[in-house]
C-alpha angles and dihedrals in degrees: 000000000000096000089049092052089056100045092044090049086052104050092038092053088053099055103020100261135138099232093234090115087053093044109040101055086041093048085049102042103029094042112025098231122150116260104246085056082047099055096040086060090051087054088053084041088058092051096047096054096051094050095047098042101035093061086054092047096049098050090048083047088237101132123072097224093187085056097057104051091033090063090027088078087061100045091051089045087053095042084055089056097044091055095048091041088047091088093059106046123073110229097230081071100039088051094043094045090050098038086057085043081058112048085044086061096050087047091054103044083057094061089048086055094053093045123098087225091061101143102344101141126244131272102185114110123223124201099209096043084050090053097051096046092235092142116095142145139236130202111251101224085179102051092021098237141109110242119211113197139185130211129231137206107005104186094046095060088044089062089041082060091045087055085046093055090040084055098050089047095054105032090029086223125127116265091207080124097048087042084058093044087048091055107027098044107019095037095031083224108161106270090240099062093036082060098049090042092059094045085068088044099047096057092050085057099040088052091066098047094047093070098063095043083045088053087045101066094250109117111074114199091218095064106022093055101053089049091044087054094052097042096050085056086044105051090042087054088043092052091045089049096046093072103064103039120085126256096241090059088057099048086051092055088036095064107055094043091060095030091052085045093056093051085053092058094050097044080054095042080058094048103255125127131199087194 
């Protein structure tokens, strides 16, 4: 469990992710453990992540802290909505409706890849993200520059937050995927700094949902704990990696992970299950 921890901190510090989508088939598969344990532990496992990776990334100046807390209102608005819409939607639609949400993002995210605008930062200026001081800049170890961005269309990737919490509230997954899309494809942000950026939101969302699963009965100290430990050397290993390591790479590991997640969701929104 310990090994897991540390290559699911690693990867979800990389991309942005909790970890959860690495942990929870593992946890099910490897070690025979029943799902809702499983998923207790992925909740610990986000949190895990965001608080090893964001320290790194704050201290590289990576993570673009006004953006967080800025779109974090609209995730938890969403999540909120989710949790309350959950009781009048049946899952088979809410799995197949994501899953699609998610290929589309993978699919995306390819084009992105073949373009020869790939990650060239963005020069438009918006006047609400000007006047909210959401654009920043990060230092590029792997390519050696400072790289000053600008972000678009503000109110388009808040309601993109609103539909990830919504996401997280119905589905009760993370929405570390749909916070990168938000930022990376809505707000044209740099995907290295959108990554970094979730990995901050993702642990003030994951926070909230880990008391009830904590008052549930459904984190078990035994297995969460192990995993935690690993994750927080992972991710620490991970944000100290991402750096370096150029954007193209990212979005190539990027795209299977969220293109093999949606799947998931529509083989479950068939009724088909891997684990």
């Amino acid at each position: 469990m310990l090994v897991v921890g540390i290559f699911s901190g690693i990867l979800g510090a990389l991309l942005g992710l909790g970890g959860g989508i690495i942990v929870t088939p593992i946890l099910v598969i490897g070690f025979n453990l029943p799902i809702h344990y499983a998923i207790g532990a992925s909740i610990i496992a986000v949190i895990a992540t965001s608080s090893g990776a964001s320290i790194a990334y704050l201290k590289d100046d990576m993570l673009n802290l006004r953006m967080a807390m800025f779109l974090e209102i609209f995730t938890t608005i969403g999540a909120l909505a989710g949790a309350l819409l959950a009781i009048f939607f049946k899952a088979i639609w809410l799995n197949f409706l994501f899953g699609i949400l998610l290929v589309y993002q993978a699919y995306r995210m390819w084009r992105k890849l073949h373009s020869k605008k790939v990650d060239a930062p963005s020069t438009k200026e918006d006047h609400f993200a000007h006047k909210m001081q959401l654009n920043s800049s990060y230092f590029d170890k792997s390519t050696h520059q400072q790289i000053d961005y600008k972000v678009e269309n503000v109110t388009g990737g808040a309601l993109a937050m609103i539909w990830a919490g919504i996401a997280s509230g119905l589905l009760g997954i993370g929405s570390g995927m749909f916070k990168v899309f938000a930022m990376d494809t809505v707000m044209k942000m740099p995907l290295k700094p959108s990554s970094a950026t979730s990995n901050l939101m993702m642990g003030v969302t994951a926070a909230t949902s880990a008391l009830v699963y904590f008052f549930n009965g459904t984190i078990k100290a035994n297995i969460a704990v192990p995993i935690a430990l690993g994750i927080l050397l992972g991710a620490t290993i991970g944000a100290r990696l991402m750096p370096h390591i150029p954007a193209k790479r990212l979005r190539q590991l990027f795209i299977p992970v969220v293109g093999i997640a949606g799947l998931q969701l529509l083989l479950k929104a068939f009724n088909i299950t891997l684990y």
